[in-house]
Phi, psi and omega in degrees: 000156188268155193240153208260121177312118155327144177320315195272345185294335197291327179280306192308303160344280192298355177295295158347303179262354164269353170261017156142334199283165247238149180288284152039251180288338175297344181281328190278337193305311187316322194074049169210165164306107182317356170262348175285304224270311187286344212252311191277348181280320205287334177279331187282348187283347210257299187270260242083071110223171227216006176304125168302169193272171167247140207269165198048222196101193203275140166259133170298134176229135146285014180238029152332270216273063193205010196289298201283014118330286168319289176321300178315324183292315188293313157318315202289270180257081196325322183237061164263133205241176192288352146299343184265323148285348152286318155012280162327293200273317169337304204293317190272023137095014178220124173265119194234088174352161140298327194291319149334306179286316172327319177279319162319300182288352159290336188258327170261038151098004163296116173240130200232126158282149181302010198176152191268007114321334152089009184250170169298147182240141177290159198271195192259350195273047196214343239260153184279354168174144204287136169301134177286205174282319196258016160090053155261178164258136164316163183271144196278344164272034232256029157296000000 
């Protein structure tokens, strides 16, 4: 992410451009954009300061105003999964990736596991040794 031209270039700019010189030339002095240099005057002729704006804060989501829904559906049915809830909101008129409600229900505190164990559940080639024909496991001194 980009970081905010410091305080003091910003006054040497606007010094610069309040002592005769050209919006331009403060951009080639500068090193900075000439949309930077016309953008920082036009705010500083407006506020009189010369302060960057403040960066991040809260993102707007559309599926706000859809949370008690959402929650209920989840209460309702604990292992409903997200395509089946865009589905849902599809019908009621909000289209949504699944992967979007997923990341909404991580950020407001839903976490969801592979199992009511709270464990992973493992692939078959991981397994501590191959299963016989009738699904026990060998024995491990089986020599």
């Amino acid at each position: 992410m980009t970081k905010a031209y410091s305080l003091d270039l910003r006054e040497r700019i606007a010094r610069f451009v309040d002592g005769g010189r050209s919006r331009h030339a403060a951009a080639a002095q500068f090193g900075v954009s000439v949309s930077f240099v016309v953008k920082l005057m036009a705010v500083w002729r407006a506020t009189g300061s010369l302060a960057p704006k403040p960066e991040g804060g809260w993102r707007y989501s559309k599926l706000d105003p859809h949370r008690d829904f959402l929650m209920r559906r989840v209460r309702e049915k604990d292992d409903i999964t997200m395509p089946e809830l865009a589905a849902e909101l599809a019908e009621r008129g909000t289209v949504v990736a699944p992967s979007s409600i997923s990341r909404w229900l991580i950020r407001n505190g839903y976490r969801f596991k592979k199992n009511a164990a709270g464990q992973r559940t493992g692939s078959t080639g991981h397994r501590k040794g191959a299963r016989r024909m009738g699904g026990e496991a060998p024995a491990e001194d089986a020599a």
